[in-house]
Each structure stands twice: as structure tokens, then as C-alpha cells.
C-alpha positions as a printed NumPy array, in Angstrom:
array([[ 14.568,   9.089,  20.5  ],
       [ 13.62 ,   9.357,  16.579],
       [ 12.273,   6.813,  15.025],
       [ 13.681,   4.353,  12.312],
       [ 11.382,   3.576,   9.803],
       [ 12.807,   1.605,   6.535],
       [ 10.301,   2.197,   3.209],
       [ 10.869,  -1.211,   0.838],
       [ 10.658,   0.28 ,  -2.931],
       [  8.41 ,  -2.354,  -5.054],
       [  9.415,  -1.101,  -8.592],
       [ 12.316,  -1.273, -10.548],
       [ 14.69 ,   1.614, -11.312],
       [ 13.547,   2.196, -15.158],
       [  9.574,   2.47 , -13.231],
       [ 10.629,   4.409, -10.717],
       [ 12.254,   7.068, -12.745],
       [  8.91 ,   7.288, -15.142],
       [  6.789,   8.037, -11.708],
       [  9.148,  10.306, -10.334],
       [  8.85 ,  12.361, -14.194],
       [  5.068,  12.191, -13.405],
       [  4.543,  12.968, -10.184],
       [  7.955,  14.776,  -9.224],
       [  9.366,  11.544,  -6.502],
       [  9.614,   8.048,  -6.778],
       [  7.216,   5.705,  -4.684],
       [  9.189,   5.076,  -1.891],
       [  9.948,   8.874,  -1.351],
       [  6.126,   9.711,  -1.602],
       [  5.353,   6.963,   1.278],
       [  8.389,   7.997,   2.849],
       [  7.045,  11.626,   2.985],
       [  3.374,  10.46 ,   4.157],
       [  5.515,   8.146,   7.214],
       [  7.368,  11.577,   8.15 ],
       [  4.008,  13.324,   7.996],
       [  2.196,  10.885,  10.581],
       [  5.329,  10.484,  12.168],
       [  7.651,  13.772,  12.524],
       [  9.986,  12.584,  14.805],
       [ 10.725,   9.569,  12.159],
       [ 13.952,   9.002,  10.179],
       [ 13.157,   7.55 ,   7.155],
       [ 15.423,   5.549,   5.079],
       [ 14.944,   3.923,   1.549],
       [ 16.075,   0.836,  -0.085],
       [ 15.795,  -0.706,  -3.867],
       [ 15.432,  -4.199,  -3.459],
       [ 14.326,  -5.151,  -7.378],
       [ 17.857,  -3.231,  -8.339],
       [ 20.378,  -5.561,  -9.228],
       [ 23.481,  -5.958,  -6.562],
       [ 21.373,  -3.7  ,  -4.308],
       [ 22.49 ,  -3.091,  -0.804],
       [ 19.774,  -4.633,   1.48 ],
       [ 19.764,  -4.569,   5.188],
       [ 20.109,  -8.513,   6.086],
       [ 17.968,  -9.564,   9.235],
       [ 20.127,  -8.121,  11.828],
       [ 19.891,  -4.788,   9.923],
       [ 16.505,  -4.976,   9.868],
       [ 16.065,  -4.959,  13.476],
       [ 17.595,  -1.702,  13.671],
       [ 14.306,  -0.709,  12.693],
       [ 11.84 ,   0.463,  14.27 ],
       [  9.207,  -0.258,  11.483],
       [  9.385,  -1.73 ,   7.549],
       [  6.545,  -0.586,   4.802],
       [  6.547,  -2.086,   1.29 ],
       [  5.215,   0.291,  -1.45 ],
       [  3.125,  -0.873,  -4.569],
       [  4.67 ,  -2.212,  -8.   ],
       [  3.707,  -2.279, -11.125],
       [  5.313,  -5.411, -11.101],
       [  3.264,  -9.371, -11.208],
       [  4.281, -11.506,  -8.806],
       [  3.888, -14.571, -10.165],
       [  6.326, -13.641, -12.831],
       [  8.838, -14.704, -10.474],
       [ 11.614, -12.426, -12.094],
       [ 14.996, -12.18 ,  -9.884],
       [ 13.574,  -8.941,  -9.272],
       [ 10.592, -10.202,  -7.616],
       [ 12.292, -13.304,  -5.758],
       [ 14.661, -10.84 ,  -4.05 ],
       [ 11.445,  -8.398,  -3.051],
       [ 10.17 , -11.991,  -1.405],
       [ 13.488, -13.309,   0.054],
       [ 13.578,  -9.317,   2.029],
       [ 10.046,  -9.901,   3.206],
       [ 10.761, -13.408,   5.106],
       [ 14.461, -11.227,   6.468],
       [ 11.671,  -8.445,   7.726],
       [ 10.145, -11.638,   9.236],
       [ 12.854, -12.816,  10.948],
       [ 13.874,  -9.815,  12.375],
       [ 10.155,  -9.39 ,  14.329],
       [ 10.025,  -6.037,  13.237],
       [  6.314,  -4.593,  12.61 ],
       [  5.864,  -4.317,   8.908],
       [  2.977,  -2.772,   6.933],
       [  2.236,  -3.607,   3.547],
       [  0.171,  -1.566,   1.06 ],
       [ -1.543,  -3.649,  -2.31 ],
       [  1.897,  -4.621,  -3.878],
       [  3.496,  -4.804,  -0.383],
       [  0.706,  -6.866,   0.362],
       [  1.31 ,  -9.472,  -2.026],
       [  5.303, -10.285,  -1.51 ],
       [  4.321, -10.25 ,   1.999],
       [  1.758, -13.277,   1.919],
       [  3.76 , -15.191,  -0.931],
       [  7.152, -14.73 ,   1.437],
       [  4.856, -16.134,   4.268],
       [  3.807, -19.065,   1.864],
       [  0.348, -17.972,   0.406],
       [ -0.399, -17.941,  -3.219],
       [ -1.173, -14.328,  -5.377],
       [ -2.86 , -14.197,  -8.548],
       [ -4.424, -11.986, -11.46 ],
       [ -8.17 , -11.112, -10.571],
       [-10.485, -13.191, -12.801],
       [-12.81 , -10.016, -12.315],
       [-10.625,  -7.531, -13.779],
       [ -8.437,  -3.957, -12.634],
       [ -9.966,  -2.519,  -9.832],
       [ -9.236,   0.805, -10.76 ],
       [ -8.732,   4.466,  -8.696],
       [-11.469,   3.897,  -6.079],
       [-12.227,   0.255,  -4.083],
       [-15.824,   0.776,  -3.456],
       [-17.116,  -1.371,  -0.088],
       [-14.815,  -2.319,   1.494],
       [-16.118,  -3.905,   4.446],
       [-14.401,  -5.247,   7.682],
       [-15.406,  -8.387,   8.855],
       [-15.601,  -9.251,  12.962],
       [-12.116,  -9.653,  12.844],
       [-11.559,  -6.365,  10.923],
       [-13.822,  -4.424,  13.672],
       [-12.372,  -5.971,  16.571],
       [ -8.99 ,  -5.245,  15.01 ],
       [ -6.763,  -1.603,  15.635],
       [ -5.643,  -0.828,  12.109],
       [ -9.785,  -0.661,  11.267],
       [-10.897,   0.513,  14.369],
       [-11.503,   4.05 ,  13.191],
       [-13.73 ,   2.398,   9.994],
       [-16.886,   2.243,   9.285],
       [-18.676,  -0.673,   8.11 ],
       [-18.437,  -0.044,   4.59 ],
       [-15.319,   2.068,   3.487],
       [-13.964,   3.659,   0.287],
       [-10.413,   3.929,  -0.859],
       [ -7.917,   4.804,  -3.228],
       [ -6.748,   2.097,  -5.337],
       [ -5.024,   0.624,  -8.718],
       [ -4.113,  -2.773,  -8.948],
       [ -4.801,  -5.959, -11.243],
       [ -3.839,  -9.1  ,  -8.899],
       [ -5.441, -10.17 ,  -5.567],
       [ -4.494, -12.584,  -3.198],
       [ -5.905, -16.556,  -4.427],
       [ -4.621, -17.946,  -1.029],
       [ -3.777, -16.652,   2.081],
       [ -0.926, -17.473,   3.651],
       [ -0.612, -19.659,   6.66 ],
       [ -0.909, -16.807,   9.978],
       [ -3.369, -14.974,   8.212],
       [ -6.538, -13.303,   9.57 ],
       [ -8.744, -11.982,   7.407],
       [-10.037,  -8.273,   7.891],
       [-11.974,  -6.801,   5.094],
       [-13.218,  -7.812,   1.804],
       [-15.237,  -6.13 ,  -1.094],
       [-16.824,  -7.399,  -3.839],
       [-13.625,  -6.93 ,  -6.456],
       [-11.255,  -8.515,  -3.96 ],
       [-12.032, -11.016,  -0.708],
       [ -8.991, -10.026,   0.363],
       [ -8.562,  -6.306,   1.194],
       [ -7.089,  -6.231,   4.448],
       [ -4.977,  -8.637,   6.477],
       [ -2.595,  -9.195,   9.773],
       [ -0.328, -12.105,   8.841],
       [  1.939, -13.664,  11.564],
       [  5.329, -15.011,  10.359],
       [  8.739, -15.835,  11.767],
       [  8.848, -13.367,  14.781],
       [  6.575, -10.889,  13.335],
       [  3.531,  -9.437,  12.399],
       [  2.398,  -7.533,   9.34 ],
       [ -0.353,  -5.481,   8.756],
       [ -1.686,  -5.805,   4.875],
       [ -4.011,  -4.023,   2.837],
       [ -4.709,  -4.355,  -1.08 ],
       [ -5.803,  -0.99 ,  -1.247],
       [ -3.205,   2.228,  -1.254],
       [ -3.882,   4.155,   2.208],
       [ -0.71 ,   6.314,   1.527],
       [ -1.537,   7.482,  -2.144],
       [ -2.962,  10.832,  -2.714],
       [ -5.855,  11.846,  -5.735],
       [ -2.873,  13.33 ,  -7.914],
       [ -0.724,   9.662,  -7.267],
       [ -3.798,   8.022,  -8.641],
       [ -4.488,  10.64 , -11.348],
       [ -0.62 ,  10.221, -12.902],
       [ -1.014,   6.229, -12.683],
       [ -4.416,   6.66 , -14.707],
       [ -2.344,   8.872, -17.256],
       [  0.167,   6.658, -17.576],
       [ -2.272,   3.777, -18.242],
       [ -3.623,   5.527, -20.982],
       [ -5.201,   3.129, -23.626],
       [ -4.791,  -0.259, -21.216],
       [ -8.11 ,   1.709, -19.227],
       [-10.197,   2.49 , -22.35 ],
       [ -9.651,  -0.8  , -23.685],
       [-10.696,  -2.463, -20.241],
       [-14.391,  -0.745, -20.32 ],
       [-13.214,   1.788, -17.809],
       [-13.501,   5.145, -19.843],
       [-15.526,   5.27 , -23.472],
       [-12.051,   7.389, -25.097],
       [ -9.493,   9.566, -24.6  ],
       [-11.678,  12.565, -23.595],
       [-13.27 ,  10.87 , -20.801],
       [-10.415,   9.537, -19.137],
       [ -8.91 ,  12.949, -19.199],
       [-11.98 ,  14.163, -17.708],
       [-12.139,  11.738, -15.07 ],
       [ -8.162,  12.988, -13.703],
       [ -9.128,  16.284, -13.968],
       [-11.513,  15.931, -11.469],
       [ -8.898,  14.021,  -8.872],
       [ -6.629,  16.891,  -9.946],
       [ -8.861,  19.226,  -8.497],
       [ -9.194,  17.176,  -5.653],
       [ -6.213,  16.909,  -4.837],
       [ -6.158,  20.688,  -4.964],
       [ -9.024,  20.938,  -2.684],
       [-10.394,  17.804,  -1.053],
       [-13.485,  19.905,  -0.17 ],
       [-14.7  ,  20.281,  -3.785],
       [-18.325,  19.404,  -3.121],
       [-19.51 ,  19.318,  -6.872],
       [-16.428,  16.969,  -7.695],
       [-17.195,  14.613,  -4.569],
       [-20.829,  14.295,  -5.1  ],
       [-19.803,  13.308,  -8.521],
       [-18.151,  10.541,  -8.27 ],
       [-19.537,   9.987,  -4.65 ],
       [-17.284,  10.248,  -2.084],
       [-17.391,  11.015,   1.415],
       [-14.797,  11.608,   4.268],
       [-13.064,   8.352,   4.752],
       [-11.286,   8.872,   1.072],
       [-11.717,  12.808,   1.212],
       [-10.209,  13.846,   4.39 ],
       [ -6.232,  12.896,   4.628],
       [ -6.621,  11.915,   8.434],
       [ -8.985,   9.31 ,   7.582],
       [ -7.608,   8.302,   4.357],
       [ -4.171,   7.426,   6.323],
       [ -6.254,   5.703,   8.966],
       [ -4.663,   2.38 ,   8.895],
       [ -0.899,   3.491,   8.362],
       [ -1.425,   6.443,  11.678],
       [ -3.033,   3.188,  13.564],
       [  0.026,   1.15 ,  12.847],
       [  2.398,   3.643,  14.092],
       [  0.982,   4.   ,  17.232],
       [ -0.084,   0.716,  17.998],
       [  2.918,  -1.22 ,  16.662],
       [  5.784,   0.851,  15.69 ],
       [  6.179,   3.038,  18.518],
       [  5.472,  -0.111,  21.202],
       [  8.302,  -2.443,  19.543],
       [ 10.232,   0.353,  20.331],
       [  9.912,   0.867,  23.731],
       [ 10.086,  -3.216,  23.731],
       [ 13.389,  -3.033,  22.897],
       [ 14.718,  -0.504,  24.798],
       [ 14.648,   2.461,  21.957],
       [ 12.338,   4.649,  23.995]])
């Protein structure tokens, strides 16, 4: 039997349609696309939660699935928008349903403020295109969605806001010096999410089109001197996301396998598949 795997869109419709003009599909269909990848036998269905009068799976629905992921936003949490609140009032439904539910740096955020834990902006500033360090704790190493890191890990990321407080269920996995929070299993209701602040699903060209579509916000945050050099700097994840094996572009911004090669860049959504999608299934009888 297929699986049913539900990705939960973070961004609302008017940010969804400027990514998909960038990068050619919206968030959710990219993740959606990496799911089917590790996952071929996987349905994959999509739903808009931050859309107004949106049609949203209630917690019955949600056990249906077999497996929920949240995407990124560029939204702030503690705006507290009715487009954020509804995001939040899905999370606790994923909850109660005690379906397995993985969370990547947005996804991460509604997860732990729906399980009562407090998210904020980062007094140290963007951490921008590549978390450098990130390093599991004993927890992390003893845990399966790290068990194929190292001790110190790269990976693709863009976001603004960390978690201030973790929510009550929380373990800890992984930290860095940007972010203390970088990885996380959070037990709520009758399930268990896997969290990471970090984007295991993106690709160098997602990360390259965000940068673009920064623009100005990263040269006027120290990250690139002008214009030049930030177009410079998505070149080079342009070509390697052409050909992760660029060795001149990898030693230049040094990076190694665990961002370069897809396998290991997907680690901790592949781990969470096997070890938690595909048993809930069996669990209940969807084998």
C-alpha cells in the first residue's frame, strides 16, 4: 500500500506565487517532490492553511495520514496574524491525530508554539544560506533522525527567528553557535514531531532564488559588500546546483559531503520516513 503523506504550506498565496515565478513551484510542491523522491511509493497531497476559508483536514482527516511535514515561511510568528494562528491551531490537530510530523525551520516554529513554547527574532541576526556547526548533543547522537551525522554538520539554511523557549516535550538535539536550537523531537497530544531550524529539503538553487529575492535586506545586514558580490555568491550555488561535485566552488566556500551530496543532505527527512512514517503505518493496519 502507497503511502499518504500531507505537505503543510507555511506561506501565503501572494508568497507562494513570487517563489513559484522564481524557482518554477511553490514550497510545498518542491518538498512535496523531495518526499516522492525518498519515498516513491508516496502519495503526496498539499494543503494552504494561511489561505483564508481554506479546506483543512480536521483531526480525524489527519489520521488518514500516514505522515505531516510543515514547509518554511517567510512569515514571523509572533505576528500572530489569522494567518499564522490557523498554521498553529493545524499543528496541535496534527497533534491530536498522533500522526508523525516533521518540521523544517518555519515548520519548526508553529510546531513548538502549538505545543506551548515561545519563538522569537534572533538577537544575533539572519543566519543566512549555510548553518555552519551544527552539532548534536548526546541526545542528538543517540537519536535516529542524526544518526547518520557527524559531530559537527553543515546545512542549508535562511531564516531570521529561533526558538527563545522550548516547548514542554521537548528534547533537545543539536545546537550551533547562531541558534541553540537546531534540532528537536517534541512530544505532544498523541504524537511526536521531529524539528529542525535548518532546511534539509531545500536544494543550492532554492537557496540561491531566496538570496535573490532578498536583494538589498542581505547587503544592508553585512552579508555581501554590494550588488556584485551577492550576485557572485548565487552564481556559485547555481553552479552547484548544476553539479554538486564542483570542487573549485566547494573548496570555496568550504563545503564537504553532508551539504554536497543529496543523500546526506536529506539525511534527517529519509531517517524519518523509515523510522516513523512507514512504522505508524504498519501500526495501524495500512501495511
Amino acid at each position: 500500500m502507497t503511502l499518504r503523506l500531507l505537505v503543510v504550506e507555511g506561506n501565503t498565496a501572494a508568497d507562494r506565487a513570487r517563489h513559484a515565478r522564481s524557482r518554477g513551484a511553490m514550497p510545498s510542491e518542491a518538498y512535496a517532490e523531495v518526499l516522492r523522491e525518498l519515498a516513491p511509493d508516496a502519495v503526496v497531497d498539499l494543503c494552504f492553511p494561511a489561505d483564508r476559508q481554506a479546506n483543512l483536514p480536521d483531526a480525524a482527516g489527519l489520521e488518514g495520514y500516514d505522515g505531516v511535514a510543515l514547509t518554511g515561511s517567510s512569515l514571523n510568528l509572533y505576528d500572530m496574524t489569522s494567518e499564522i494562528t490557523a498554521q498553529i491551531d493545524l499543528a496541535r490537530a496534527v497533534f491530536a491525530a498522533g500522526t508523525p510530523v516533521f518540521g523544517s525551520c518555519w515548520g519548526l516554529q508553529v510546531l513548538t508554539a502549538a505545543a506551548g513554547g515561545v519563538v522569537r527574532r534572533n538577537p544575533r541576526g539572519r543566519e543566512m544560506g549555510i548553518a555552519r556547526k551544527i552539532a548534536p548533543n548526546d541526545s542528538g547522537k543517540a537519536h535516529p533522525m542524526l544518526a547518520e551525522r557527524p559531530a559537527a554538520f553543515d546545512a542549508l539554511a535562511v531564516h531570521q527567528d529561533e526558538i527563545e523557549t522550548m516547548a514542554p516535550g521537548t528534547t533537545l538535539l543539536a545546537s550551533n553557535s547562531m541558534s541553540e536550537v537546531q534540532a528537536v523531537e517534541i512530544k505532544a497530544g498523541r504524537a511526536t514531531a521531529w524539528a529542525v531550524q535548518y532546511h534539509p529539503e531545500f536544494s543550492f538553487g532554492e537557496v540561491s532564488a531566496i538570496g535573490g529575492a532578498l536583494g538589498g535586506r542581505l547587503i544592508d545586514e553585512g552579508f555581501f559588500e554590494d550588488l556584485s558580490t551577492l550576485m557572485r555568491w548565487r552564481a556559485d550555488l547555481d553552479l552547484l546546483e548544476a553539479d554538486p561535485a564542483n570542487k573549485a566552488v566547494a573548496w570555496r566556500h568550504g563545503l564537504d559531503a553532508e551539504i554536497l551530496v543529496k543523500s546526506k543532505r536529506r539525511s534527517e527527512i529519509g531517517r524519518w520516513i523509515d523510522a516513523m512514517v512507514r512504522p505508524t503505518r504498519s501500526a495501524r493496519g495500512r501495511a
